[in-house]
Each structure stands twice: as structure tokens, then as C-alpha cells.
C-alpha positions in Angstrom: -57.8 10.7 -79.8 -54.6 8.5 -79.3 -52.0 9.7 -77.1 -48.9 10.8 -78.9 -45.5 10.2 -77.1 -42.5 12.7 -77.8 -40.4 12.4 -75.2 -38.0 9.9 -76.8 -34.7 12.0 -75.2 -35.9 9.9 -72.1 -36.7 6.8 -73.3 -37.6 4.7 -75.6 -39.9 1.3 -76.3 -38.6 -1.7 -77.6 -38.6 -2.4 -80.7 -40.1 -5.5 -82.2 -36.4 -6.8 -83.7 -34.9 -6.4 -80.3 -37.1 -8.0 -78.5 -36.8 -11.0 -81.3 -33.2 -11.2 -80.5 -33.4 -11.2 -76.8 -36.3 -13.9 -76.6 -33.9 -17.1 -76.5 -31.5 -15.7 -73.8 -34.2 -15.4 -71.5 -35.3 -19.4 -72.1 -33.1 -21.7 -73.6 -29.8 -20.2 -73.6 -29.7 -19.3 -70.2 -26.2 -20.3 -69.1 -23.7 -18.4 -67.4 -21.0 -17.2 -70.2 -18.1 -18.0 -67.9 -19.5 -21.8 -67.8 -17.0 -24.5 -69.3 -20.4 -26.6 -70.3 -22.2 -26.5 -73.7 -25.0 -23.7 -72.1 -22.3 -21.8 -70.8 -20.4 -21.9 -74.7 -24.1 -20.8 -75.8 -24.2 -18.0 -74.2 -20.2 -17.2 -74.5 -20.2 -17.3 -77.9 -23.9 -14.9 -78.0 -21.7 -12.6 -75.5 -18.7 -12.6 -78.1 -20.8 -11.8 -81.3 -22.7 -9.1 -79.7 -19.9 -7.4 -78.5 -18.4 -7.9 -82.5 -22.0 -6.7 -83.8 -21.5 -3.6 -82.0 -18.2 -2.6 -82.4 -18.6 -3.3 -86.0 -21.4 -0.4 -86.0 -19.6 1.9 -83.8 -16.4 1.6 -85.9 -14.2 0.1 -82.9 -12.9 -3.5 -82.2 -14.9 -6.0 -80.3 -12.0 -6.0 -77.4 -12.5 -2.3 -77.0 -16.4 -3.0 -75.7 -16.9 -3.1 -71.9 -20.7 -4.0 -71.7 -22.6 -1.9 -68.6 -25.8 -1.5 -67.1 -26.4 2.0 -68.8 -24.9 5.5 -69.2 -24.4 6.3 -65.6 -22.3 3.1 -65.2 -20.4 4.0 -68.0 -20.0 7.4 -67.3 -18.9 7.2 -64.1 -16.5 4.2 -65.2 -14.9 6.7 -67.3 -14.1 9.3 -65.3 -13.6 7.5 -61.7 -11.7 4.6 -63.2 -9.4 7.0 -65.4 -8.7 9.7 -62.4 -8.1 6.7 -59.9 -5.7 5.2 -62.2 -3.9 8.0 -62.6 -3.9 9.2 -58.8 -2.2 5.7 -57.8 0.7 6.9 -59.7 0.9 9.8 -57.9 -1.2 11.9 -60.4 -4.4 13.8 -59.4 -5.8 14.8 -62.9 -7.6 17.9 -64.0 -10.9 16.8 -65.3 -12.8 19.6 -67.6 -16.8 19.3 -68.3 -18.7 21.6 -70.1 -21.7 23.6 -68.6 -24.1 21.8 -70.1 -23.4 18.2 -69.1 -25.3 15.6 -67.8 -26.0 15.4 -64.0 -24.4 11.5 -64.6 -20.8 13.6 -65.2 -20.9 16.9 -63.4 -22.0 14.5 -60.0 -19.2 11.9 -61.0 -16.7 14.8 -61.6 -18.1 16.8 -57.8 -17.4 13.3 -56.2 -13.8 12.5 -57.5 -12.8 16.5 -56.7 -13.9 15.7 -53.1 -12.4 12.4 -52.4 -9.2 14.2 -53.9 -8.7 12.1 -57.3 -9.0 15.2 -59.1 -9.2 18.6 -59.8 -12.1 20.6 -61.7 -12.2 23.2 -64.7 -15.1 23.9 -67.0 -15.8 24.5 -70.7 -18.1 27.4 -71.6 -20.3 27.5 -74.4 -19.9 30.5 -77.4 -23.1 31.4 -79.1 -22.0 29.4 -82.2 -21.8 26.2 -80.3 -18.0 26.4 -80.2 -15.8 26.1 -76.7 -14.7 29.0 -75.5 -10.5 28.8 -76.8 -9.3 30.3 -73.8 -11.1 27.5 -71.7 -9.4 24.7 -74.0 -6.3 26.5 -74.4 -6.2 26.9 -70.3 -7.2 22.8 -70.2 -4.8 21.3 -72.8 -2.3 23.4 -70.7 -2.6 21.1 -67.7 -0.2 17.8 -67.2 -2.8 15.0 -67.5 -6.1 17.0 -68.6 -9.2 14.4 -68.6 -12.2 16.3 -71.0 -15.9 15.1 -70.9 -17.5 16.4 -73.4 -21.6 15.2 -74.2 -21.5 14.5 -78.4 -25.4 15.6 -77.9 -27.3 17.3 -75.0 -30.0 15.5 -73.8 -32.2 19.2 -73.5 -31.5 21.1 -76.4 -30.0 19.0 -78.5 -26.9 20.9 -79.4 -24.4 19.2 -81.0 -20.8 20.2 -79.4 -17.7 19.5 -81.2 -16.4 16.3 -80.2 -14.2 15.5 -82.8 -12.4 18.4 -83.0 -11.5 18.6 -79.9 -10.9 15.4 -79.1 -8.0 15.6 -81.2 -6.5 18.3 -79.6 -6.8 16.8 -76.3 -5.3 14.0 -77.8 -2.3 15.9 -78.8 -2.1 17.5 -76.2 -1.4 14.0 -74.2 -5.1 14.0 -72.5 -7.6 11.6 -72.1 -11.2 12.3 -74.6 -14.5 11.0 -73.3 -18.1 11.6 -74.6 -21.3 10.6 -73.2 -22.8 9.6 -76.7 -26.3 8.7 -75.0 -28.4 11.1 -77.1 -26.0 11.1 -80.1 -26.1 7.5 -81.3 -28.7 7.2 -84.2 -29.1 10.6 -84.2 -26.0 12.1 -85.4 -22.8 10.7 -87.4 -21.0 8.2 -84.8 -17.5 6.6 -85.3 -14.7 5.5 -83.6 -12.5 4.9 -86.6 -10.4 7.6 -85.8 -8.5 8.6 -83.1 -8.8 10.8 -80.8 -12.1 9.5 -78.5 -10.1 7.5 -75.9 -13.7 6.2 -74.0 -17.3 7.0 -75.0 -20.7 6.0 -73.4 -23.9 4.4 -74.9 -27.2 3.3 -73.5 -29.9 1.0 -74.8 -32.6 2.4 -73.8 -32.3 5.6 -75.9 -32.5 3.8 -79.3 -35.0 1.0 -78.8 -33.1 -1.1 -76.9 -33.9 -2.6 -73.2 -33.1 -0.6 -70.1 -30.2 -1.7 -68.2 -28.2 -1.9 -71.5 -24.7 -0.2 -72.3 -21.8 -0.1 -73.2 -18.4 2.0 -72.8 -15.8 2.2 -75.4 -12.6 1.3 -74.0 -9.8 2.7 -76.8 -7.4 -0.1 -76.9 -4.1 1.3 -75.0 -6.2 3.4 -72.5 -5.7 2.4 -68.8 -8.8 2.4 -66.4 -9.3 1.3 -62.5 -12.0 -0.8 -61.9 -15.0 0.5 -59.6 -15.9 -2.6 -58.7 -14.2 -5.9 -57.5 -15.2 -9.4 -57.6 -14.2 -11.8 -61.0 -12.8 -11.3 -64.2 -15.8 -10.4 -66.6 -15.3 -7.2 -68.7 -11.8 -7.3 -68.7 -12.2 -7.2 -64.9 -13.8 -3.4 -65.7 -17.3 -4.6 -65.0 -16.9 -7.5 -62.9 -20.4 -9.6 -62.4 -22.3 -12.3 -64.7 -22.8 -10.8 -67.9 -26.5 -9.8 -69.1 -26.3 -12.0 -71.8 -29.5 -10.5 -73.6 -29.2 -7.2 -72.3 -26.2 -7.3 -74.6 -27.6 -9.2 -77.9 -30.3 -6.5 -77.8 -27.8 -3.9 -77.2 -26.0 -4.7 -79.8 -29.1 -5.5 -82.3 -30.5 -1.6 -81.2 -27.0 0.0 -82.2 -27.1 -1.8 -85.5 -30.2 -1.0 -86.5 -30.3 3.3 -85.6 -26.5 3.6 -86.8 -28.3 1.8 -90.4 -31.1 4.2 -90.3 -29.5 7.3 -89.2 -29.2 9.2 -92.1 -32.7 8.7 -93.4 -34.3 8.9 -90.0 -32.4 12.3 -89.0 -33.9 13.9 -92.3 -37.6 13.0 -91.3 -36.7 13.8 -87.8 -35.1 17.2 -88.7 -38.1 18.2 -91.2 -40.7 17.7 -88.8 -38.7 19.1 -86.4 -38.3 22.4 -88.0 -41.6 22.7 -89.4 -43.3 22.4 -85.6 -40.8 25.1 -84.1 -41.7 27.5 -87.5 -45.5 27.1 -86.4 -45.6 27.5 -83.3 -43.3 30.3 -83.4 -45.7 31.7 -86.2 -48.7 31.5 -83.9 -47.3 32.2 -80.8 -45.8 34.8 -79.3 -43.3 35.2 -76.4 -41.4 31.8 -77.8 -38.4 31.3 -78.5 -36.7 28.0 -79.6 -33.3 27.3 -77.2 -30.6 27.0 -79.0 -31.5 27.4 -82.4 -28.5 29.5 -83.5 -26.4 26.3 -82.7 -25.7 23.1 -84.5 -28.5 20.6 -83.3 -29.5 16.9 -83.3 -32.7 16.4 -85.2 -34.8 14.7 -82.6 -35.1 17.8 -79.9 -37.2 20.7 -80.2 -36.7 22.7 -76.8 -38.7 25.6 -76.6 -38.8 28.5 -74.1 -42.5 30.0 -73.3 -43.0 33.0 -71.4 -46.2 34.1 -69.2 -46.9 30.5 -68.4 -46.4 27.7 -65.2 -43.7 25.0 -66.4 -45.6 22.4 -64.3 -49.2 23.6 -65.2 -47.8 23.6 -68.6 -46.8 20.1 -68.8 -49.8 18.8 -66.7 -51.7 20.9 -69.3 -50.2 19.1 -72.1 -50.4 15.4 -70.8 -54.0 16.1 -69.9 -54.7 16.3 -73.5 -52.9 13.9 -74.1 -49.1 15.1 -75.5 -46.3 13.3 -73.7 -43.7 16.2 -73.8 -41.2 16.8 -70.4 -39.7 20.0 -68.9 -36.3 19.2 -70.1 -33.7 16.1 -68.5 -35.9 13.1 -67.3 -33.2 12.7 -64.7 -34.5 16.1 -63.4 -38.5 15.4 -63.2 -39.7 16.2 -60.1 -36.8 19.0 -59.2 -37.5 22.7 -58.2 -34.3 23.5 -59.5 -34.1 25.4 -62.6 -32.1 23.2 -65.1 -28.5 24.3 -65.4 -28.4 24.1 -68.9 -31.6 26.5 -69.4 -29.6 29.0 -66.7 -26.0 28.6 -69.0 -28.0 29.7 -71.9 -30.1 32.4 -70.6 -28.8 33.1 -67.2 -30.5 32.4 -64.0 -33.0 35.1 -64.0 -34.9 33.8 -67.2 -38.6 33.0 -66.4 -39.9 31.1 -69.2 -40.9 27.5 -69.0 -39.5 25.1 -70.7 -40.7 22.2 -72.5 -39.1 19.5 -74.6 -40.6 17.5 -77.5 -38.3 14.9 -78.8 -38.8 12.8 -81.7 -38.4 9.1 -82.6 -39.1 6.5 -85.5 -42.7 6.6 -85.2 -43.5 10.2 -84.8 -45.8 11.3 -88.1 -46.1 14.4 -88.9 -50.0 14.3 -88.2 -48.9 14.0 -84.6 -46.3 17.4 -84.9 -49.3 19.1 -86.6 -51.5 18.3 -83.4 -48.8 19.0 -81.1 -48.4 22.5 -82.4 -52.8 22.9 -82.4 -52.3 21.3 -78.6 -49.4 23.7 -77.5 -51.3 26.6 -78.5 -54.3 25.8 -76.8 -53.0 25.2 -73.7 -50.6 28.1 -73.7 -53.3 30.5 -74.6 -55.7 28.7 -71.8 -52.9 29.2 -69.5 -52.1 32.7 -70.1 -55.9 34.0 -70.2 -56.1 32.1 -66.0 -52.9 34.0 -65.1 -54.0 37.1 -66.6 -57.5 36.6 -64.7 -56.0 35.7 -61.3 
């Protein structure tokens, strides 16, 4: 039987329209944007209308678009180039994550704490979802308070509240950023209001190429550059622009923010009828998260009496692409950190995420949940016999 692919929280493929609108930037128009020839106009004036393509979608203006090379980049241009600004007028800035984040902001965050451009708080988690409102309260209550706050995680797929708060940091005088990686195409996105001072994208989450993104820059929000060299980016990103990185960029955000609404119904029924299933035919399962407000693409669940890695080794041996939880955290011994703020560091069950995308059917969910139970019961009955 065909292999069936649900891990699309770690990346995606290509799809054919993308691809369609990158082709001549790898060929013809092949100049250098910042070119005063007719190649280098070419390629200017693809730079200009994929930055306005975008923005359009996202609800911002085209100047507020600082193209990257992915998430990390733009998270960490975020956070470093906000807190360095701010400490070279004499400002060291508390920064406050919540416990869920990616490793792309808690790292960044570690890193500017210990070359002393900031300080650290962090933003737990109520059953419901919600932030804590002692937390917030205790954050907004700082001079120059910098939140990160993911719109979706990339494990469970909860949805945190992102708009709310970022209007009270915003009130509160702060600087708002979201890593937006997972949400994009997934959930409602928009920067028409304000509140989100910088949020992060990546292409290669939604059908785009790898080595794509983006970071919203709010106009009237004032970053330090990380790197240093010409002028590109609003000097923000500095370096020859990837000219088709960015037309297929730009075409991939287009396209899921279109689709989004249809695409999270499908998503979310399939979704929901997999989880009732296996929970139905299993026991010692539980679904993570699944008293909080979720993203319709990640099913996370939590299985007990069974080896994560045998688990996963069981599963792609028969031929159900599935992962442990972050790709960024394949290969670690670590338990994941947002597994441990959910269920505390003495939980034992593995944990194994299926996430959807555009082409999952729900023939494939149907023989996921057959797979899943196969192997779990398989892997039970060995560690029962050893």
C-alpha cells in the first residue's frame, strides 16, 4: 500500500503553483534586485510585488515585510534586534515566553539573558488555554516588557490567545511578537489591527520552498539589525535577496490564507473523527490538549505501556509517516518541554503526532487509526512478554 505522510507540522512539499511561480527566477530573471540594468529592474520589480502579494494576504503593508530565510531568522530577528535596540539606549528589557514555545524563542531568549540584553519571565498555561493573569498582570507591570507568544504550537496544536493579549501588551507600552509558523493557513491570521508589533512566517510549512520567510515589521517598531553588510531589507536582512524564495513565498501565503476556512473544516473533521476512534479502540490514550482551543491540523496523542521510538519505528515500518512531537527535536532524549508543562515530568506515555495537510483523505485517517492500533497492541503484547 502507498505510504501516507502526516507529518505536515514539519514540513511540507511544494505545491505545483509554487513551483510555477518560482520557475523563471531560477532562469531568465536571474538578476540581482539591487542592479540598475533591465535584469536587475526584473527582478526588483518581482521582489516589490511579492512583498505587496503578501502583505495584501497577511492584512499588513508591503513596507512592513522584511523577507528571511525561515522562522528561526525571523524569530530571532525579533527578539535580538528588539532587546538590542532597546539596550543601546540604556534599556535591558524583560522578555516573557510562554512554556510551550518553540526551541527557535526559548534559545534566542536564554542567549540574550546571558549576553545581558535582557531579562526573563515566563507565561504559564491554565487548563482552558488561557495565560495565567497573575503572570500577565506581573509582565505588563515591567518598564519595556517584550512578549513572545506562539499563535499555534507546533506539538499540540493549541491555539493561545494572541490577539488578546497582544493588546494589552500593547497598552501597556510593550512590544507583541508571535511566531505564526504553524498558524498561517490554519487558523484566522491578520494584521489589520493593532496590537502584533512583529510576527514570524515560514514557507515551508504551507507549500512553499524551504529557506522562505518572512517577518512582519509593524511600521513605527524599531529593530537592530543582526547582521551587517548593505542596505537590502531595510538594512534588517542585509544580503542579495532570494528573489524566488520570495515569489513563492508570497504565492504559498496567498493561496492557504484563500483556502483556510474550507481546508480547516476538512482538517478539523478528520481530525476529530481519528482521535474519537482510536480513543474508542484503545485504551490508555489520551489526546494532549484536547480540553483547549486547537488548530485543526494536529492530533497529538499520549499512549501509555508502549516505547516512543519503537513506536514511531513501528509506525513508519508500515508505512505511516507520524513524528514524536517538534521536528526540531528528532533525535533528542529529552522529554519535550511542552509534553512535561502539560503533564509534568514524571508522565511516561509516548507521544506521537499526526498532522494534517491538503491532501490527507480520510481513507488514509481510517488506515492510520487500523495502523496505530496494530502496532500499539503488537507493542504492548512484546513488553508484556519480555
Amino acid at each position: 500500500m502507498d505510504p501516507i505522510y502526516l507529518d505536515h507540522a514539519a514540513t511540507t512539499p511544494v505545491r505545483a503553483e509554487v513551483r510555477a511561480a518560482m520557475a523563471p527566477f531560477d532562469n531568465e530573471v536571474f538578476g540581482n534586485p539591487s542592479s540598475l540594468h533591465r535584469w536587475g529592474r526584473s527582478a526588483a520589480a518581482a521582489l516589490a510585488d511579492a512583498r505587496a502579494e503578501v502583505a495584501g494576504a497577511l492584512g499588513a503593508e508591503a513596507g512592513e515585510i522584511v523577507f528571511t530565510r525561515g522562522g528561526t531568522e525571523s524569530d530571532n530577528l525579533a527578539l535580538f534586534g528588539r532587546c538590542r535596540l532597546l539596550r543601546s539606549r540604556g534599556v535591558v528589557p524583560l522578555v516573557a515566553v510562554t512554556e510551550i514555545e518553540h526551541p527557535a524563542i526559548l534559545d534566542a531568549v536564554d542567549a540574550l539573558v546571558a549576553e545581558g540584553s535582557a531579562t526573563r519571565d515566563v507565561l504559564r498555561l491554565n487548563e482552558d488555554g488561557s495565560i495565567h493573569e497573575e503572570d500577565l498582570e506581573r509582565v505588563l507591570g515591567a518598564a519595556h516588557p517584550i512578549v513572545s507568544m506562539m499563535w499555534v504550537n507546533n506539538e499540540i496544536g493549541v491555539t493561545l490567545p494572541v490577539e488578546a493579549v497582544a493588546a494589552r501588551v500593547e497598552s501597556a507600552g510593550g512590544t507583541f511578537h508571535s511566531d505564526a509558523v504553524q498558524a498561517v493557513g490554519k487558523v484566522p491570521v491578520s494584521l489589520s489591527e493593532p496590537g502584533i508589533r512583529l510576527l514570524s512566517v515560514t514557507g515551508h510549512k504551507i507549500y512553499g520552498p524551504k529557506g522562505s520567510g518572512l517577518l512582519f515589521v509593524r511600521a513605527g517598531t524599531e529593530l537592530a539589525p543582526m547582521l551587517h553588510g548593505g542596505g537590502q531589507e531595510r538594512r534588517l536582512r542585509p544580503g542579495t535577496e532570494d528573489v524566488a524564495g520570495a515569489v513563492g513565498l508570497a504565492c504559498a501565503v496567498r493561496l492557504v490564507m484563500a483556502e483556510q476556512i474550507e481546508e480547516a473544516n476538512r482538517q478539523r473533521s478528520l481530525r476529530d473523527d481519528f482521535e474519537g476512534a482510536v480513543l474508542e479502540r484503545l485504551d490508555g490514550v489520551r489526546v494532549n490538549a484536547r480540553a483547549m482551543p486547537r488548530a485543526p491540523h494536529v492530533a497529538s496523542l499520549g499512549i501509555h505501556d508502549v516505547p516512543g521510538d519503537l513506536l514511531l519505528m513501528g509506525l513508519d515500518m508500515e508505512g505511516i509517516a507520524v513524528s514524536g512531537g517538534s521536528a526540531c527535536s528528532s533525535g533528542a532524549s529529552k522529554a519535550s518541554h511542552v509534553i512535561e508543562a502539560l503533564h509534568g515530568s514524571t508522565d511516561t506515555a509516548a507521544t506521537v503526532r499526526l498532522s494534517l495537510g491538503r491532501h490527507t483523505t480520510r481513507d488514509q485517517m481510517e488506515r492510520a487509526v487500523e495502523t496505530l492500533v496494530t502496532v500499539v497492541t503488537r507493542l504492548r503484547a512484546l513488553e508484556a512478554a519480555s
